[in-house]
Each structure stands twice: as structure tokens, then as C-alpha cells.
C-alpha positions, 0 to 999 in steps of 0.5 A: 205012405208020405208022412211029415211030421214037425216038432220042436215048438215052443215059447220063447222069450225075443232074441231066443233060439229054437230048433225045429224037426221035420222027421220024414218016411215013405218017400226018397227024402234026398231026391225031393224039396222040402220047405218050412212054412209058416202061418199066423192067424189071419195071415197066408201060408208063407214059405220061410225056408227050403232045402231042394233036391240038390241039397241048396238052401233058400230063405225069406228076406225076412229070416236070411242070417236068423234061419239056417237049414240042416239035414240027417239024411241017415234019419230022414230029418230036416232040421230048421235052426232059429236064431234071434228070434222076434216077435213077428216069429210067432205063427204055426211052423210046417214042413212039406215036400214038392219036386220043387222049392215052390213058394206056393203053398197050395202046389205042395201035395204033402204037409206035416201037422204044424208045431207052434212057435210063440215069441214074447216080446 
């Protein structure tokens, strides 16, 4: 069975660092895309970040410089390392994997449990 799983959440102050866990089974991790997505209340599921199944690298305008990906490939982890973090930040953090770095959450089949980021300003 695919199963995700995100972890690492937390409250930061602005201008802080978190680093977040997409621990992954059940699937080929290297030969599939997994992306970062990010949702506040009453805003859309948004894509922050990706890894493709060749290993490349995207990200939102909005987090380009701050975010960085990484990976484990002997843990199946994905790794999302946030830096200067801002207020803005703040939303429910989720991986998911795809054949391809889709910035559509709905063409994603499967999705981990969300870990919360919260920023002070």
C-alpha cells in the first residue's frame, strides 16, 4: 500500500527554520515525483515544492531561495528544509506523489496527513 506520512511541524517565531519529513513505503520512491503542498484556511491547496522522478528540483516563486529539497533514497525520505520563514508560512504542510510534478492538487492520487506549520510574527 502507498502510504505518506509528514512530520516536523511546528511553531516558529518569523525569520526561523523547520525542516519537514515525507517518510514514504509501498512504492518505488525514486521513479516517482513527490511534491510539498501547502493549504491555509479558506485558501487552495498550493504546490511549494517538488522533486521529479529524475531527481529535479521546482519551487513557488514565493518560497525559491527560503526552501530547499533533499532526499534519503536508502529511507525513502523526502526532506523540505525552510529557512526565513514568514508569517505567510503558516498553512498545513502535505506531501504527495504523482508520475509528475503536477501543480494540481486534485491530479495527485496519494497524499500523506498534513503537519502544521505556524509562523508568529
Amino acid at each position: 500500500e502507498v502510504q505518506l506520512q509528514a512530520s516536523g511541524g511546528g511553531l516558529v517565531q518569523a525569520g526561523g527554520s523547520l525542516r519537514l519529513s515525507c517518510a514514504t513505503s509501498g512504492f518505488y520512491f525514486e521513479d516517482w515525483a513527490i511534491g510539498w503542498f501547502r493549504q491555509a484556511p479558506g485558501k487552495e491547496r498550493e504546490l511549494v515544492a517538488c522533486r521529479n522522478n529524475l531527481g529535479r528540483l521546482s519551487y513557488a516563486d514565493g518560497v525559491k531561495g527560503r526552501f530547499t529539497i533533499s532526499s534519503d533514497n536508502a529511507k525513502n525520505t523526502l526532506y523540505l528544509q525552510m529557512n526565513s520563514l514568514k508569517p505567510e508560512d503558516t498553512a498545513v504542510y502535505y506531501c504527495a506523489t504523482d508520475l509528475v510534478c503536477a501543480t494540481d492538487a486534485d491530479q495527485y492520487d496519494y497524499w500523506g496527513q498534513g503537519t502544521l506549520v505556524t509562523v508568529s510574527s
